[in-house]
C-alpha positions in Angstrom: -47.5 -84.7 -107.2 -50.5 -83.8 -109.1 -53.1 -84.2 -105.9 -50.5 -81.5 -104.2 -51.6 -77.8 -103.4 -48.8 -74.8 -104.6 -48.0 -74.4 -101.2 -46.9 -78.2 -100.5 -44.9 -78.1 -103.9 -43.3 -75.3 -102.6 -42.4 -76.8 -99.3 -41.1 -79.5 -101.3 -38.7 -77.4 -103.3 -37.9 -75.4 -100.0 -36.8 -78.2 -97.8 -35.0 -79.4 -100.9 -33.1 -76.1 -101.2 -32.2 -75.4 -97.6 -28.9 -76.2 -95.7 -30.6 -77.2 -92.7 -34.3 -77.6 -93.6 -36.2 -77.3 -90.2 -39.9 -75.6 -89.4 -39.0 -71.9 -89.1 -35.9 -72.1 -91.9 -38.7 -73.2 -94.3 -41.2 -70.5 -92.6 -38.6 -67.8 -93.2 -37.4 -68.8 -96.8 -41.4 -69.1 -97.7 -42.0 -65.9 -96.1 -39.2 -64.4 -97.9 -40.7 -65.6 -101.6 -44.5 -65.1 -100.8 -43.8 -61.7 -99.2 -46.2 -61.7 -96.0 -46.4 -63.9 -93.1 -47.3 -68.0 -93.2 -48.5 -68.5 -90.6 -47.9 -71.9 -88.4 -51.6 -73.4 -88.6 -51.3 -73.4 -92.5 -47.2 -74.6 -91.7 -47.0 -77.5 -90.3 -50.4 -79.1 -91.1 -49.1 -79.2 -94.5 -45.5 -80.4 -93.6 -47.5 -83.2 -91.7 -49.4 -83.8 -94.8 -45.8 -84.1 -97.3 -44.8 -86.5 -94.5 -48.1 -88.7 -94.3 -48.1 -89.0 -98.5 -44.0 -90.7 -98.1 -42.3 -87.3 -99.9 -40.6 -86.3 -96.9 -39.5 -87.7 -93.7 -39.8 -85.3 -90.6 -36.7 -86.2 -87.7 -36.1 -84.6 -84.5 -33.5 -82.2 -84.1 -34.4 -81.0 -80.5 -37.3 -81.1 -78.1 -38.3 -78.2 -79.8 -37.2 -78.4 -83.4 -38.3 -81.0 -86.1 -36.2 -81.4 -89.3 -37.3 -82.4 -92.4 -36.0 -84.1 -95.5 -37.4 -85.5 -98.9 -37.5 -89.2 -99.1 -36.5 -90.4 -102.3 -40.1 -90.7 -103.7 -40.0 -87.0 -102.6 -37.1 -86.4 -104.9 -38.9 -88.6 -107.7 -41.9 -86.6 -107.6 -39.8 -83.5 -108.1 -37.8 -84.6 -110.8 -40.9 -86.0 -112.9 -42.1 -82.2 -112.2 -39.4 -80.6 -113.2 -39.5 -82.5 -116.4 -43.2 -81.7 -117.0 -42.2 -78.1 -116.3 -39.8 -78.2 -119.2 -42.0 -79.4 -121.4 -44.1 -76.3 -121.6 -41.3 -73.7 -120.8 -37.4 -74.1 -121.4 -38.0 -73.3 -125.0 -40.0 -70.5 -124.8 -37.8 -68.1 -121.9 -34.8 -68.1 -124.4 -35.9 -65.1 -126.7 
């Protein structure tokens, strides 16, 4: 996970978090936390890229909507983050 950008570690933690994780649910969630508009040309470029590296696996919903799901290296990866994460912060929020 360490050759990812923010944005694709975000994708990763938003397509983990959603219901029903398909291009515009993950546009509209991202939008939601990032507070202005991402756009589809930064999108789905990365999505392909999450899908390319093995993290996630992108399925066909419709002829006009493509899912998308982590694989289970794509959990992995977010798990061993997670656990780096903690290292430098679950001690220090509780005050």
């Amino acid at each position: 996970m360490n050759d990812l950008t923010g944005f694709q570690r975000d994708l990763l933690y938003t397509i983990t978090g959603l219901d029903d994780p398909h291009g515009l649910a993950i546009k509209d969630e991202l939008e939601e936390y990032y507070e202005k508009e991402v756009h589809h040309g930064r999108l789905y470029p990365n999505l392909d890229t999450l899908v390319n590296k093995g993290l996630v696996e992108k399925g066909v919903l419709d002829r006009r909507t493509n899912v998308y799901k982590l694989t289970a290296r794509g959990h992995r990866e977010i798990e061993a983050r997670r656990e780096w994460e903690d290292t430098f912060v679950s001690d220090k929020l509780v005050a």
